[in-house]
C-alpha positions, 0 to 999 in steps of 0.5 A: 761629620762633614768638614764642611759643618765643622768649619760654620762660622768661620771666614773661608778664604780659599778652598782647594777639594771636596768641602764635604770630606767626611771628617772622624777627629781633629789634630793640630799636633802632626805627632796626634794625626789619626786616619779620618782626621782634618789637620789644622796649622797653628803657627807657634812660637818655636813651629808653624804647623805649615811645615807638618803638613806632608807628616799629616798627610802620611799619618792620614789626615784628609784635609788640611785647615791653614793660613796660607795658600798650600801648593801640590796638597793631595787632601782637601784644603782650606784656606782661613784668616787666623787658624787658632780661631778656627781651632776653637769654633771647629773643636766646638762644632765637633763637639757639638757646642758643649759649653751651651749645655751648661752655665759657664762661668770665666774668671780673669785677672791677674791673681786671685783666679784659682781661689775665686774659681774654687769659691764659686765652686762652693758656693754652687756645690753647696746647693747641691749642683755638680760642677766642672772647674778649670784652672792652674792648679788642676781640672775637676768635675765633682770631686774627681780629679783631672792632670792639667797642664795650662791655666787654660787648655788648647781650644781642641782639649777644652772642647773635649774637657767640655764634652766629659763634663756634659757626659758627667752631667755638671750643671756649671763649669766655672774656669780660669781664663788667662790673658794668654788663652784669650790672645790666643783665641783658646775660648774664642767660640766659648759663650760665657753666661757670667765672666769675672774680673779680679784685678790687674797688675804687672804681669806676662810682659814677656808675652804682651809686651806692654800693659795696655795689650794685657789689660786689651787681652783680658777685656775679650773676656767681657765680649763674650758674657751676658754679665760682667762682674768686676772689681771697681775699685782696679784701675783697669776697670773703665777700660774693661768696660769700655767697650764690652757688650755684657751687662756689668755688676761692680764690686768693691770695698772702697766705692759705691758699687753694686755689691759692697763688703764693709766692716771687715774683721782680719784674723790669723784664720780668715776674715769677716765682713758684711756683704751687701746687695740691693739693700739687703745685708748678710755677715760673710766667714770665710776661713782664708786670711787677707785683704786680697781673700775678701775681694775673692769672695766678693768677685765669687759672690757677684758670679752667684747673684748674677746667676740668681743665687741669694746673699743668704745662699752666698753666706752658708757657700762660703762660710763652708769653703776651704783654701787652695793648696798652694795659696796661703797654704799653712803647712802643719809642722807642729813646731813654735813657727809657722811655714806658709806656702804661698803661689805669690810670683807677681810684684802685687801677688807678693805686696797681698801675700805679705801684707796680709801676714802682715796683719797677724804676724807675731814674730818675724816674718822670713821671706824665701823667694826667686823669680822665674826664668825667660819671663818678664825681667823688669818684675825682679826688682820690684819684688825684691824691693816689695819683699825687703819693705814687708820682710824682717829677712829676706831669703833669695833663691831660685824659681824655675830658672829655665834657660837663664843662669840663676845667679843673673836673676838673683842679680835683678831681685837683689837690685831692689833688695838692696833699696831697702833696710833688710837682712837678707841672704842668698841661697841659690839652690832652692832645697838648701835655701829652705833649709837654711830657713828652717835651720835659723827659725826663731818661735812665733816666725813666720816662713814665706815660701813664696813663687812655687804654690802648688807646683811640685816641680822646679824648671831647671836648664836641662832638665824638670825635677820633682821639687813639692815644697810641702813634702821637703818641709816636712822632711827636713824637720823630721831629719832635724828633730831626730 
């Protein structure tokens, strides 16, 4: 393929060479340059790929794609506005624009991503489509798995994730879209039929700084669809539509809205409710509890109707879907109390967390929490004031630290712990901190373990250990009852 092809779309400023170089693969990582290929520089926020070039070159790469004027390159090179834009429309021409190809399907917001994602997917799977998801907790097509690393992959992976599934023959792929893949212009030649939004609360301010660029990053998605769905009832929804070039279909539980759930029923094992669209009724079953489950479903529900399924075809998807490891995860102890694992890391992700088990709550409700390191400080006392306002008792420990001392993040949480009336304790190490919990389980409690989900590692200082929550429940019940 000629370079020159791969680069239709994008703004040249300057070319140095032979545009017309044949090209046989793309890098932007120097260490992955293979002979034949172009390498594009990404400036990162630890690297600028500027820097790599003589690397590339000797690995051999025969053209260069950058952002500034390289002097005394031997290899074609070309000269662009923004090179991680042009990453993402050269990967596509590539790979000759898979995503258009099949029904794409984006999903924004700052929870409720990977449950909806998977609702959607259950929804098509059971009228006996084959389907593609992208997201945080892995990448499937069918019902084979795919590691992941990022909620949304590197533009250049996404396209190669795309191309498999085509190969597979998928008739959708229904992704997670983080605010961070759309500022970093990871989908930014993507074409989504139906894009999705499910709520927006205080989240990646380490990032984006402010709450006005977040929800900014998140409206691209609404640029790029043919049809909106999104939650009326958050306060970021006249933003988002303000200035998106999509059709919208609202939803919500407390407004006036295209699609509408009303008299809902919550139990201990899922929730119940009528859902309605252009005057037609259909009662919903979904078996994951909470408030925040029957938003999942409705914003689920609006990406099928937009893509002509029925309410009929919605009810019998969802009646038959189940939960997401991670989220609101029941772990089956066979003991008098119960220990949910739950993904909660936000100060809403926590406030619906709680809540909802709030609602079916018997006993007491133990709550084993910590904040991640090198990310947004000013979420720990929330969540700890959030956690002690829901809790009955309140364990504080560790979350993927990083580089930051433990203690000094507890240290931020308990600050809003400690506006509250609750009993807590603190526990830094996170495998005793579960220990204690079930050493001091009284009948009918119910254990939050929340932050980890489906993450089975802790992200310490030096080093990632094994750390799946799951499997050290079950470890140290098995070593307390023999």
């Amino acid at each position: 393929m000629k370079l020159s092809d791969l680069l239709a779309g994008v703004e040249i400023l300057e070319v140095a060479g032979n545009i017309d170089t044949k090209i046989s693969g793309i890098a932007f990582n120097s260490k992955e340059v293979k002979p034949g290929d172009v390498f594009v520089c990404i400036v990162g926020f630890k690297s600028d790929g500027h820097d790599y070039v003589q690397d590339a070159l000797e690995k051999g790469a025969v053209a260069i794609i950058a952002q500034k004027t390289l002097e005394g390159v031997a290899a074609t090179t070309v000269v662009v506005p923004n090179t991680r834009y042009a990453l993402s429309c050269v990967a596509a021409a590539f790979y000759d624009y898979p995503y258009k190809k099949f029904r794409l399907f984006g999903v924004t917001g700052t929870n409720g991503k990977t449950t909806t994602t998977y609702l959607v997917k259950s929804i098509l799977e059971n009228k006996g489509q084959l389907v593609g998801l992208i997201g945080t907790n892995q990448n499937m097509i069918g019902e084979t798995v795919i590691p992941t690393k990022h909620t949304t992959p590197d533009a250049l992976e996404l396209m190669r994730l795309f191309d498999r599934m085509v190969k597979a023959g998928v008739d959708a792929v229904v992704m997670e879209v983080s605010s961070h893949s759309l500022a970093l212009d990871r989908v930014a030649s993507c074409e989504f039929e139906i894009g999705a939004f499910t709520n927006l609360t205080q989240d990646h301010l380490d990032f984006h700084e402010t709450m006005e660029n977040y929800v900014l990053a998140k409206a691209e998605l609404f640029k790029k669809c043919n049809v909106g769905v999104l939650n009326v009832d958050d306060d970021a929804f006249d933003t988002l539509t303000k200035d998106c070039s999509c059709s919208v279909m609202s939803y919500s539980t407390k407004k006036d809205a295209d699609l509408r759930a009303s008299n809902i029923v919550y139990r201990a094992n899922g929730v119940e409710f009528d859902l309605s669209y252009e005057g037609e009724t259909e009662r919903i079953k979904l078996s994951i509890p909470g408030g925040f489950s029957v938003y999942n479903a409705l914003t689920a529900a609006g990406c099928c109707l937009a893509n002509g399924l029925s309410l009929k075809d919605i009810a019998e998807g969802l009646k038959t879907a189940k939960g997401v490891k991670g989220r609101i995860e029941v772990v089956e102890t066979n003991t008098d109390y119960t220990v949910i694992i739950d993904y909660a890391h936000t100060p809403d992700g926590l406030l619906n967390i709680l809540k909802a088990i709030r609602g079916f709550a018997k006993g007491r409700v133990v709550t084993l929490f910590g904040c991640g390191g090198d990310r947004d400080k000013t979420k720990r006392p929330q969540m700890g004031k959030i956690a002690g306002e829901l809790s009955d008792f309140c364990i504080v420990t560790s979350d993927n630290p990083r580089s930051e001392e433990p203690k000094a993040i507890i240290e931020d949480i308990l600050e809003g712990l400690r506006e509250t009336d609750c009993r807590y304790a603190v526990v830094e190490n996170r495998f005793e901190a579960i220990e204690f919990a079930l050493d001091n389980a009284k009948p009918d409690d119910i254990i939050l373990l929340a932050g980890k989900g489906h993450e089975p590692y802790q992200i310490l200082k030096d080093r990632t250990i094994v750390f799946d929550e799951r499997e050290i429940v079950l470890k140290l019940i098995d070593v307390s009852e023999n």
